[in-house]
N, C-alpha and C positions, 0 to 999 in steps of 0.2 A: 504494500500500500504506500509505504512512505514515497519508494523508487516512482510509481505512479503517479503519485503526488509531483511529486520535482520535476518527471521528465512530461507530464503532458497536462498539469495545471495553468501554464501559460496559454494554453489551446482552446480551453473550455471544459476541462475537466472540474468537476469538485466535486472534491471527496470527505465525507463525512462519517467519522466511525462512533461506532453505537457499541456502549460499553450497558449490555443487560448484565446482572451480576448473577455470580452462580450461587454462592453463599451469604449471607449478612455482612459480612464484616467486607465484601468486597464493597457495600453502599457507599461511603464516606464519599465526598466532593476532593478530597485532600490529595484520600487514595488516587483516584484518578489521573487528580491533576500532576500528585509526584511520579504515576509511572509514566506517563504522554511526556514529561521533561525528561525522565531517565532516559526513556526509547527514543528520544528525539521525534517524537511525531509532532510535526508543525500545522496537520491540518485540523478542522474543528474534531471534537471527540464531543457526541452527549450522554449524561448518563440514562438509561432507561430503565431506572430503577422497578417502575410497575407494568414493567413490560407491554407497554401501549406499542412502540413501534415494532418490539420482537412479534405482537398478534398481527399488525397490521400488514406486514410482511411476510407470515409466515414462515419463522422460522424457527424451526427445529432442537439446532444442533449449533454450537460452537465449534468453528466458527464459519459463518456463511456469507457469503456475498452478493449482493444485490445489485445489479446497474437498471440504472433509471434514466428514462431517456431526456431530452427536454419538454416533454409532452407530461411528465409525469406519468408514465407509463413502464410497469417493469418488463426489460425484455433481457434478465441475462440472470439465473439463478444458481448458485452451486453452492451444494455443502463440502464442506471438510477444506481440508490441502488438497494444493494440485491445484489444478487446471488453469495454471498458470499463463500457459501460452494462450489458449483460447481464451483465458479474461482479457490480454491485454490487444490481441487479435478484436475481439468485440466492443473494447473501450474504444481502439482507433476507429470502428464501424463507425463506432456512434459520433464520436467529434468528426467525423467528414458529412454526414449527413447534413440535409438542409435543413433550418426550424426554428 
């Protein structure tokens, strides 16, 4: 995500990561905010503590990925690790498209 972030955020990419938490003590605002500085991730992170966006999306499993087009429309779904090349193969789809 970060790599995505850096190389194709100038394009029209943005990327938003959703920290739902698995156990309690993962809740804190602190928690968060000190691992996103440890990991260096520089794009937004929200917490989804009552898992409004993990239902709205459907998602399952830690960790999944969603692309969304500019229409607000999901057209790219996968759980787990991997599918690496196809996500980022589907991210460029979607920033050349017109919209």
């Amino acid at each position: 995500m970060r790599d995505w972030h850096g190389k194709y955020a100038g394009t029209g990419l943005t990327i938003v990561g959703v920290h739902s938490p698995e156990f309690f003590w993962e809740k804190p605002t602190a928690g968060v905010a000190a691992a996103t500085k440890k990991l260096g991730i520089l794009y937004p992170v929200v917490q989804d503590n009552d898992f409004a966006i993990w239902n709205r999306y459907a998602v399952r499993a830690w960790p999944t990925r969603v692309l969304v087009d500019r229409s607000g429309v999901v057209r790219f779904h996968h759980i787990g690790e991997g599918a690496y090349e196809e996500t980022e193969a589907f991210i460029r789809r979607l920033l050349d498209e017109k919209g």
